[in-house]
C-alpha positions as CSV (number, residue, x, y, z in Angstrom):
1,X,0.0,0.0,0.0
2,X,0.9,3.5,-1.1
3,X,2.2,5.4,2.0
4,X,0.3,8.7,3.0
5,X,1.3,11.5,5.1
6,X,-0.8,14.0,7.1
7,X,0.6,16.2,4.1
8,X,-1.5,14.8,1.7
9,X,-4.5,17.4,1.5
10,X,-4.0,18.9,-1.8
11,X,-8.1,17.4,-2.9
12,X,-9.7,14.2,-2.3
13,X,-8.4,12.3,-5.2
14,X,-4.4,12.6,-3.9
15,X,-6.1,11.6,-0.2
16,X,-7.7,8.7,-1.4
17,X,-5.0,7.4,-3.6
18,X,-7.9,7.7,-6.4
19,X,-6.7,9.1,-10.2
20,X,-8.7,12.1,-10.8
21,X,-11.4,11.1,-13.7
22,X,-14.9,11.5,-13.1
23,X,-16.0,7.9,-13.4
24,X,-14.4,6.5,-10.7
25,X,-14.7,2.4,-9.0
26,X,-16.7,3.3,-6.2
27,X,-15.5,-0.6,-4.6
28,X,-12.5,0.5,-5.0
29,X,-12.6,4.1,-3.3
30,X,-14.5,2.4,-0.4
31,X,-12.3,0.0,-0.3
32,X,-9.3,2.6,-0.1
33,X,-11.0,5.1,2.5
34,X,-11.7,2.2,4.8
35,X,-8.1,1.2,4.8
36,X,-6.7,4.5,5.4
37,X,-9.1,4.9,8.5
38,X,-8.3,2.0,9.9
39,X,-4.5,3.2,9.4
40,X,-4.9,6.6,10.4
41,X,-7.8,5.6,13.5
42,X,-7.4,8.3,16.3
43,X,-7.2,5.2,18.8
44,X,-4.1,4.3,16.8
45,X,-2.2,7.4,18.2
46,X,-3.3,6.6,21.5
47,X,0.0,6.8,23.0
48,X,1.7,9.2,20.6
49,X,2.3,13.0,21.0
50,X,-0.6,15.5,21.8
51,X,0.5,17.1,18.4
52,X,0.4,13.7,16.8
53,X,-3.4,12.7,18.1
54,X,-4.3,16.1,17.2
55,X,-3.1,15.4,12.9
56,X,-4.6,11.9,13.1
57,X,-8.2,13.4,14.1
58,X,-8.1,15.6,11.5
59,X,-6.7,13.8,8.9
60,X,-9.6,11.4,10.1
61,X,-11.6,13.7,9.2
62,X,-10.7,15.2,5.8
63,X,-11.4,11.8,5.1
64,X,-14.5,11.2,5.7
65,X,-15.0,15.0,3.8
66,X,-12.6,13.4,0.8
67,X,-15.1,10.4,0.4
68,X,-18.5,12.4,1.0
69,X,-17.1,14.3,-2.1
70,X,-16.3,11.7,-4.7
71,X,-19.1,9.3,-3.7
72,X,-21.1,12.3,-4.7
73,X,-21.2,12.7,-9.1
74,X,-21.6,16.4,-8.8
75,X,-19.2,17.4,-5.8
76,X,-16.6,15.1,-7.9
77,X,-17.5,17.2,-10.7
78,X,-17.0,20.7,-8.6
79,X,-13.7,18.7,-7.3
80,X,-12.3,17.9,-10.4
81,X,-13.5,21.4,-11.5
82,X,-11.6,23.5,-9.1
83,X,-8.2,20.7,-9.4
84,X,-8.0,22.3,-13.5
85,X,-8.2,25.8,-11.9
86,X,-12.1,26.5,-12.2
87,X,-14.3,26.8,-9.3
88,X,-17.9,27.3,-9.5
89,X,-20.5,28.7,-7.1
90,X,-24.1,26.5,-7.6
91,X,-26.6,29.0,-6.2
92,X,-25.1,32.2,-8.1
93,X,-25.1,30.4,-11.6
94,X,-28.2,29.1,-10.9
95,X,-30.2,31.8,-10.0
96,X,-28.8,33.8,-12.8
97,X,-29.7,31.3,-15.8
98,X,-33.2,32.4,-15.9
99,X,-34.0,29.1,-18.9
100,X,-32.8,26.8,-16.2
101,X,-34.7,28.5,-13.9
102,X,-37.9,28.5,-15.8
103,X,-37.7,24.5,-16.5
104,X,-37.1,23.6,-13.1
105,X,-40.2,25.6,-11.9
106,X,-41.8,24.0,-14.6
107,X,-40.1,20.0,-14.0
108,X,-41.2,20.7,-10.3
109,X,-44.6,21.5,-10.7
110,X,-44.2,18.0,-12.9
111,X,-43.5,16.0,-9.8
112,X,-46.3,18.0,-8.0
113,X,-49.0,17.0,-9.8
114,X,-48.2,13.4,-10.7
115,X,-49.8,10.7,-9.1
116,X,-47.6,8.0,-6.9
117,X,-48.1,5.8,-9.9
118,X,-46.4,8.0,-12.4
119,X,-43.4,8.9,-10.2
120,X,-41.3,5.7,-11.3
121,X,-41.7,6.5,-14.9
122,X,-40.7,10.3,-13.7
123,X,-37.6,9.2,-11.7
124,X,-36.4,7.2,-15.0
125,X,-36.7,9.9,-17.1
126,X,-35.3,12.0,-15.2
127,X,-32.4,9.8,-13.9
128,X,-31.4,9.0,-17.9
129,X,-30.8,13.1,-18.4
130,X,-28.9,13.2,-14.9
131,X,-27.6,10.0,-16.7
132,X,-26.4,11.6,-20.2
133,X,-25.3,15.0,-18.3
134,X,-23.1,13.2,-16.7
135,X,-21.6,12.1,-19.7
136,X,-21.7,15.3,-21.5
137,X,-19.3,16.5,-18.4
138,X,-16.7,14.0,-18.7
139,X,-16.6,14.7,-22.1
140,X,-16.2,18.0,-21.8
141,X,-13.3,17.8,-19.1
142,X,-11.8,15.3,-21.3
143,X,-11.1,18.2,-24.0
144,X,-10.6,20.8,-21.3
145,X,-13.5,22.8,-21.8
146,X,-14.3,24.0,-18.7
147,X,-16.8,26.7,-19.3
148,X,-18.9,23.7,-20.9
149,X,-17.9,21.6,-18.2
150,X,-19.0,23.9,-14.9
151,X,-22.5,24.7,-17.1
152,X,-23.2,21.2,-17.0
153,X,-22.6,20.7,-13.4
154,X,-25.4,23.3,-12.9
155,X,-27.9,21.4,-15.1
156,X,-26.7,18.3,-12.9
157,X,-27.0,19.8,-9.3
158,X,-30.9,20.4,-10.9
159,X,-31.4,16.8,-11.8
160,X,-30.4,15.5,-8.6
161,X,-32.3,18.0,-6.6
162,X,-35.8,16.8,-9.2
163,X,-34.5,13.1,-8.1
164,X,-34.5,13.6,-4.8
165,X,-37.5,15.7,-4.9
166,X,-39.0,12.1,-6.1
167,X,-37.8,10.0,-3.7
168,X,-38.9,12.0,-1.3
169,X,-42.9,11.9,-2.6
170,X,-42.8,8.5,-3.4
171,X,-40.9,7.4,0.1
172,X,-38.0,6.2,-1.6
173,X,-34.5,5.7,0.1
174,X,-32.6,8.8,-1.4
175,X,-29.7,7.8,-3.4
176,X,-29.5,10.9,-5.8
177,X,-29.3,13.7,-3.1
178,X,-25.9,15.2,-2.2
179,X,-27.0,15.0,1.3
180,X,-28.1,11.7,1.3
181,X,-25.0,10.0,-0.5
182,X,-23.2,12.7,2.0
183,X,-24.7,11.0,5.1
184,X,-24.7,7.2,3.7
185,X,-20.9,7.7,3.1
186,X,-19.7,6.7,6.5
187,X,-22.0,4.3,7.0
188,X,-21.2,2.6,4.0
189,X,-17.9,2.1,4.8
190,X,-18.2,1.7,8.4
191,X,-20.5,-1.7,7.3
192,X,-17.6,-2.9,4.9
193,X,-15.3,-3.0,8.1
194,X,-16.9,-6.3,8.7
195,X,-16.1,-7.6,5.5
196,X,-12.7,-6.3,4.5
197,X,-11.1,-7.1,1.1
198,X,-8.7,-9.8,1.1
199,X,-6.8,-9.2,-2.3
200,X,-5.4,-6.2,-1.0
201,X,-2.4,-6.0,-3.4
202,X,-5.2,-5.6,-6.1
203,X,-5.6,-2.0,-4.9
């Protein structure tokens, strides 16, 4: 296993020891952020320095922030974004595209007035656009057009908010929602600890 330092902060790709593309192995990022917890466990400096327990907590930390990001689509996006020098405030390009704007009033009134039957045919559609956006981003960062790229992301933070929006009505578990995967992150991990993998050279 690739040895890490406290160092290592520069964006949650270099943390995790995960190349920076978009589509990423999620088995194997899991399987990389639970072995660098288990290395870098607060309990593990126990008996070292106060300076010492101090990094490991928050390396510990960043993480748990590191793999909230990339198990996230569009806060890998915004990461992978701001590692080719272009950051990108959601809410201010949002609000300001007054087409997207209009369509998600008008997508959300959608979900509003269809019936629980018609919400998985909804969540389809609407997951195959979240789907193809996602697609029109890597391509875009492929050819290093960013401007294309961070527009995307916008229409993509959208579709996962309509998604979410969906699985809240029809009382689904919310797997598109940043805060969902956010708070599902942990957890996820945490319930691999029982079940370790064995081939570990294979990561």
């Amino acid at each position: 296993m690739t040895t890490h330092s406290f160092s290592q902060l520069d964006n949650p790709f270099t943390l995790l020891g995960i190349t920076a593309t978009f589509y990423i192995d999620e088995a194997r990022l899991s399987a990389h952020y639970l072995r660098l917890q288990q290395q870098f466990h607060p309990d593990n400096f126990a008996h070292k320095t106060a300076k010492e327990r101090q990094l490991a907590t928050q390396f510990s930390a960043n993480l748990i922030d590191a793999y909230k990001t990339l198990s996230d689509p569009v806060k890998r996006a915004i990461a992978l974004l701001e590692i080719h020098g272009h950051s990108i405030d959601l809410e201010h390009n949002t609000n300001r595209d007054k087409t997207l704007l209009m369509t998600q009033l008008t997508l959300r009134e959608k979900i509003d007035q269809a019936e629980t039957k018609d919400l998985p045919n909804l969540q389809a559609e609407f997951k195959g656009t979240f789907d193809t956006l996602c697609q029109t981003f890597n391509e875009a960062l492929l050819v290093h057009a960013l401007d294309r790229a961070a527009q995307t992301v916008i229409s993509m933070r959208y579709y996962q908010k309509l998604l979410a929006e969906i699985a809240e009505k029809s009382n689904q578990p919310n797997k598109f929602a940043a805060e969902s995967t956010a708070k599902s992150a942990t957890k996820s991990a945490a319930e691999s600890a029982a079940n370790p993998p064995r081939n570990e050279s294979a990561l």
